[in-house]
Each structure stands twice: as C-alpha cells, then as structure tokens.
C-alpha positions in Angstrom: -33.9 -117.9 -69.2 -30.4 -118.1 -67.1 -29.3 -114.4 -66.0 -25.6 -114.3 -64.8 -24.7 -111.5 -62.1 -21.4 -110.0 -63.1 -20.0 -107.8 -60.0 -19.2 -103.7 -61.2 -15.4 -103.4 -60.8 -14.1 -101.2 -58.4 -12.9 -97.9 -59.7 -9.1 -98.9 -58.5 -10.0 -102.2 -60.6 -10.7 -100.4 -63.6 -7.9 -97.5 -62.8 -5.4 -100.8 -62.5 -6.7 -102.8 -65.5 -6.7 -99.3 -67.8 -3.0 -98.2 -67.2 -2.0 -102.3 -67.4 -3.2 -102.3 -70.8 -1.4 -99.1 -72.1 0.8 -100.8 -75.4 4.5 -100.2 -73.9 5.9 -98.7 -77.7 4.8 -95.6 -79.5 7.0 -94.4 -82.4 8.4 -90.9 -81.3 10.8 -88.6 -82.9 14.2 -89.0 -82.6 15.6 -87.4 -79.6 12.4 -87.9 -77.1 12.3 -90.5 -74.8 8.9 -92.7 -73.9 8.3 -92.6 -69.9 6.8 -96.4 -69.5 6.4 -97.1 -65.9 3.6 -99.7 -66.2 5.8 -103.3 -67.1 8.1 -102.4 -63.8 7.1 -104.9 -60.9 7.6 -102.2 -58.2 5.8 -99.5 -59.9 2.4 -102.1 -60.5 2.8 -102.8 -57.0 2.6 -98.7 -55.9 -0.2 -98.3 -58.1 -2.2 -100.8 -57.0 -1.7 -100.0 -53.3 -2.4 -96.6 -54.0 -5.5 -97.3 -56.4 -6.5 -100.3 -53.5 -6.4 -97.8 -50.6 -8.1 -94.6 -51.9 -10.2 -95.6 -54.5 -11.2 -99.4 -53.6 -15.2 -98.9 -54.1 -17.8 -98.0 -57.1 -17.9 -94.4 -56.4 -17.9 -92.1 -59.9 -15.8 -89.2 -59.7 -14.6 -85.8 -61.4 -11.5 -86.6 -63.7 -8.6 -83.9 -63.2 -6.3 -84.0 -66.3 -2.5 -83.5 -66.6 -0.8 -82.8 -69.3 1.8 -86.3 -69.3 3.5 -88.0 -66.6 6.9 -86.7 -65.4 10.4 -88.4 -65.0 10.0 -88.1 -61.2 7.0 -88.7 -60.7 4.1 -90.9 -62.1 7.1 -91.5 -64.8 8.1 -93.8 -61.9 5.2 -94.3 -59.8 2.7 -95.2 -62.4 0.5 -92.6 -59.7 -0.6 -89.2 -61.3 1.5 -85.9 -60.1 3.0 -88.4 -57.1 6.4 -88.6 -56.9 8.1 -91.5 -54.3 8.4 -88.8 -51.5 4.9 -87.8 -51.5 4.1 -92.0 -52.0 5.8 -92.4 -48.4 5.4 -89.1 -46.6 1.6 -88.2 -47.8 0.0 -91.9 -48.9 1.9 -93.9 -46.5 3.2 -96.2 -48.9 7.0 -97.6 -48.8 9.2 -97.9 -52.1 12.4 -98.5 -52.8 12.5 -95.7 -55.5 14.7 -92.9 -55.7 13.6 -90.2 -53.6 14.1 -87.1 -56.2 10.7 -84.5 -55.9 8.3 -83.4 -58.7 7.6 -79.9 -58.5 4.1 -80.3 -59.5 3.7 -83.2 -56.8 4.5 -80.7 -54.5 2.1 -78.5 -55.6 -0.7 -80.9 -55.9 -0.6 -82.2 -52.6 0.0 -78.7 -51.2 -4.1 -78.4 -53.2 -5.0 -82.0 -51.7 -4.7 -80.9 -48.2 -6.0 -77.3 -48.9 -9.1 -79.6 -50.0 -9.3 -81.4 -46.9 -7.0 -84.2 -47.0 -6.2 -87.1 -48.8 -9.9 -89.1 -48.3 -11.5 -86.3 -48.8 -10.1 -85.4 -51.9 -9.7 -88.8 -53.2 -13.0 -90.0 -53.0 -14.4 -87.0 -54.7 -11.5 -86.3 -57.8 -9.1 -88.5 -60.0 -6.3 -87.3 -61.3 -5.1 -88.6 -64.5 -3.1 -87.3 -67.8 -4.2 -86.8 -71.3 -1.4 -88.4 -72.1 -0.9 -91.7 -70.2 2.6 -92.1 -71.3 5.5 -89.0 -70.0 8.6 -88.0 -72.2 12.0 -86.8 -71.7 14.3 -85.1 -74.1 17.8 -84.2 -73.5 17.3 -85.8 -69.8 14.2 -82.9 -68.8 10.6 -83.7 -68.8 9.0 -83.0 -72.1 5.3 -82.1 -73.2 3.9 -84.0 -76.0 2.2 -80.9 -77.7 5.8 -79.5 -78.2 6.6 -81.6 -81.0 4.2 -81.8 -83.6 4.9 -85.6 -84.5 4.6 -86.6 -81.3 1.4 -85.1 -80.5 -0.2 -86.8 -83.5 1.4 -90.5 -82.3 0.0 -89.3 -78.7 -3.1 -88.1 -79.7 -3.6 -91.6 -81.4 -2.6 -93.4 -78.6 -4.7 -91.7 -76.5 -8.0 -91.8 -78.8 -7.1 -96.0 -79.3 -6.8 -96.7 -75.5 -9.4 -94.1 -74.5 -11.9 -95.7 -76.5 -11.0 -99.5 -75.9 -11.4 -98.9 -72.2 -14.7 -96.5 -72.8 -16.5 -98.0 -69.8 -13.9 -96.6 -67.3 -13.9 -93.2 -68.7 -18.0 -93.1 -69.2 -20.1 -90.9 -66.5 -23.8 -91.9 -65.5 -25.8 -89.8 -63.9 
C-alpha cells in the first residue's frame, strides 16, 4: 500500500485560494453595482502580502464577520475593513491605490491595537464578510440585505462558494 503525504495549506493559502475563486458576476438589480476586487493584479498582490505576512502558518482561528466589503476599502484591497491607508500606515504594505479612508477601517484598527497590535490580533481572529462581494448604489456603499433581490442572489452566492470551499471555513477541535 503507497500513502502519499499531502502538506495542510496554510491558512493565507486557503484565505488566497477562497477569495480567487469567488465567480466575478452575480445578477443584481438594476441600479446596484457589484464591488469585484479579486481579477485586479494589484489588489491579488495586497492580499496576498497581507494574507502571506499575518496569517502564513496552520493556525485555526475565530472568524469575525462583516456585513460586505466597501468601495474604499476591501472593495479595493481585496483585505477585510482595510482601506489603502491603513494597508501602508498600519500593515506596512505599499500600493499604488488611491488613498481615500473607510470609516469602519478606522474603526477596526482603532479595536486591533486596543487588542494588542496587529500580531496579536491576527493570529488569534480573521475578519471576513458574509458577503464576499461589496455593492454601491448611486456611488455610496450599499448593504446587500437592503434590497430583497439582492440578498437572495447574495445569499446564494454565499451558500455556493461557502460550501465549495467547506474545508477553509470547517473548525476542529
């Protein structure tokens, strides 16, 4: 009997290889727009230097949901309530995005370094959305559950790539 060993990914490995496989089209009602940050070559690159530098190791971790991701932030960033000023000034991390601020980034790293810092924080939490996609309507960030249409195409979405990529989002004990 031949056993092959096949190496655990890394949680940024399976953060990386989840949001890479999000479908870049969902139907939505007229009007909204779909954030898709994942195709652009500077966001993958962010994202995976983000992903690379805090959570590069097999460590499980308690998942911190947000609601969608917003215009300016991980609607650009492709990284959860980080907006490209926190990218540079907290995670050290250059990009040639357009420095506008997320309120909520603000907020959350405000709670990060309340926590302790960024490594501290980091290796214990991951913050992620219930929707992985953000919206905008009439140019302002836009909730999926405020539109009953588009929550059912997110809630879809969601339930499809959540349980195609169940291994990343299961918990042992």
């Amino acid at each position: 009997m031949r056993h092959t060993f096949v190496p655990k990914m890394t949680f940024a490995q399976q953060v990386l290889q989840f949001n890479l496989s999000l479908p870049p089209s969902l139907k939505v009602p007229t009007g909204i727009e779909v954030l898709f940050p994942y195709e652009a070559s500077e966001t993958i690159q962010a994202m995976t230097t983000f992903y690379e530098k805090y959570y590069n190791d097999q460590e499980q971790r308690i998942f911190i949901f947000g609601i969608n991701p917003g215009r300016f932030g991980a609607g650009v960033t492709g990284v959860p309530f980080t907006d490209p000023i926190r990218l540079v000034e907290e995670c050290n991390i250059s990009n040639n995005f357009q420095k506008k601020p997320e309120l909520s980034s603000v907020f959350v790293y405000e709670f990060i370094h309340a926590f302790g810092g960024l490594e501290a924080f980091y290796k214990k939490f991951y913050i992620t959305s219930l929707s992985p996609l953000g919206f905008t309507k009439d140019g302002k960030n836009y909730n999926y559950y405020d539109d009953r249409e588009l929550q059912e195409a997110v809630s879809l979405l969601s339930l499809i790539v959540f349980k195609s990529n169940k291994n990343f989002l299961s918990v042992e004990k």
